[in-house]
C-alpha positions as CSV (number, residue, x, y, z in Angstrom):
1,X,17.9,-0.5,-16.1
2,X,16.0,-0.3,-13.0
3,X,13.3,2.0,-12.0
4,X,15.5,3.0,-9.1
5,X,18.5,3.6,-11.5
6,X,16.2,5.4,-13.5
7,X,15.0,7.6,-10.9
8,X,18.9,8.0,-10.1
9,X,18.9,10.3,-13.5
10,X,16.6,13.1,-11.9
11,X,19.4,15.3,-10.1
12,X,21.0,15.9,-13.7
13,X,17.6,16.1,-16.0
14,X,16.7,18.8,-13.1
15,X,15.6,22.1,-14.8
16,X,15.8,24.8,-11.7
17,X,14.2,27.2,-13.3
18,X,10.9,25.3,-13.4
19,X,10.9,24.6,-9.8
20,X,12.0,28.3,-8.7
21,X,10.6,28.4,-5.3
22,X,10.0,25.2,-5.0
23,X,11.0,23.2,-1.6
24,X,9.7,19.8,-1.9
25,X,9.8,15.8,-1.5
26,X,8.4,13.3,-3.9
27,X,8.1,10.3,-3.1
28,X,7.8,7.1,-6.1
29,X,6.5,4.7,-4.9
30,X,7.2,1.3,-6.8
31,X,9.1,-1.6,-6.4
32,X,12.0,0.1,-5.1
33,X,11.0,3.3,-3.4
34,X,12.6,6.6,-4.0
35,X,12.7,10.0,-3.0
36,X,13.7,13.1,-4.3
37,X,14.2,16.2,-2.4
38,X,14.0,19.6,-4.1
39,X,15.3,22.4,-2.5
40,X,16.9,25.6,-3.0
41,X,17.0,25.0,-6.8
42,X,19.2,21.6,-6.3
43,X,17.7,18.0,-6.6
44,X,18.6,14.9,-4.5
45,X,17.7,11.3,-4.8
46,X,17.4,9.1,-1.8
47,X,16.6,5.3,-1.6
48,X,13.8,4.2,0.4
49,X,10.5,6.0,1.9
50,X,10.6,9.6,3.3
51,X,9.1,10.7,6.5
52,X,6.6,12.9,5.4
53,X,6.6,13.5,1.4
54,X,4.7,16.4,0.0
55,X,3.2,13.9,-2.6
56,X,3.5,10.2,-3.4
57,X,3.4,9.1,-6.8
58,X,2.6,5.1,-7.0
59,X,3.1,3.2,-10.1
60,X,4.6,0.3,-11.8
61,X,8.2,0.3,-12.6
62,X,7.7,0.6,-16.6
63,X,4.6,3.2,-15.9
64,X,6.8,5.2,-13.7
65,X,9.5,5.3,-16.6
66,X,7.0,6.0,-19.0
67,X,5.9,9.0,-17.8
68,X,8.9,10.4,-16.8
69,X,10.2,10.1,-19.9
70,X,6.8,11.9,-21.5
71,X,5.8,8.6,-23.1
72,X,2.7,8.2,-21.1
73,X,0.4,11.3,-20.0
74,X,-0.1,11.8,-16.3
75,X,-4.0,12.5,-16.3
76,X,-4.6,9.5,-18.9
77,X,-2.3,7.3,-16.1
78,X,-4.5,8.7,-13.3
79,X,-7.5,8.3,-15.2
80,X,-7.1,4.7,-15.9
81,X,-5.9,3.7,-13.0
82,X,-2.0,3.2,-13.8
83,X,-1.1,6.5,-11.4
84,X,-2.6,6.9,-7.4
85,X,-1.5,9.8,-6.3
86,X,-1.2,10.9,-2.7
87,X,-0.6,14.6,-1.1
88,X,-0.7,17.6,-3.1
89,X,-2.3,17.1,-6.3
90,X,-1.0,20.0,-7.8
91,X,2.4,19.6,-6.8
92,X,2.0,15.9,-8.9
93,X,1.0,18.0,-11.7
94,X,3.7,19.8,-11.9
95,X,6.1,17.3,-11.4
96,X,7.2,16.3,-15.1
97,X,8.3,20.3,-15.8
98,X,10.8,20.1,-13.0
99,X,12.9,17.5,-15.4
100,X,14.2,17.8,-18.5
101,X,12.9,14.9,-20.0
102,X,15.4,14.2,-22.9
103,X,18.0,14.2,-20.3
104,X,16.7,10.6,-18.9
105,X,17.5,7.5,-20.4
């Protein structure tokens, strides 16, 4: 499966309640860019780059996976190197509780 497949998964592993007030655009950057937009408790995925993301997440395809899935920790990725992260760093934190992660394949 591709990563942008993958990313294609997010809308139904969404958990709104995690992201209650949260209006949003993250931006993954790998080899096939993807956005999601989340807003008023719904998420969207777009192909491609978005005009002005609230943070950018860029990592390999398998990394990207990885740590979606909960199989890789975010501040060990960031740490080594594996995760750059670009815009609000505390919105990049908080990413992995918007999804439910045994919802993605």
């Amino acid at each position: 499966m591709s990563v942008a497949a993958f990313l294609k998964q997010l809308p139904e592993a969404f958990n709104p309640e995690a992201a209650v007030g949260t209006d949003c655009v993250l931006q993954f950057n790998t080899s096939e860019p993807v956005y999601a937009t989340i807003k008023d408790g719904s998420c969207t995925i777009t192909e491609g780059t978005a005009r002005d993301p609230d943070v950018t997440l860029i990592m390999e395809d398998d990394d990207l996976v990885a740590l979606m899935k909960g199989e890789l920790n975010g501040m060990t990725a960031f740490m080594t190197g594996k995760l750059q992260v670009e815009g609000d760093l505390m919105l990049g934190q908080r990413l992995q509780g918007f999804f439910d992660q045994s919802k993605l394949g």
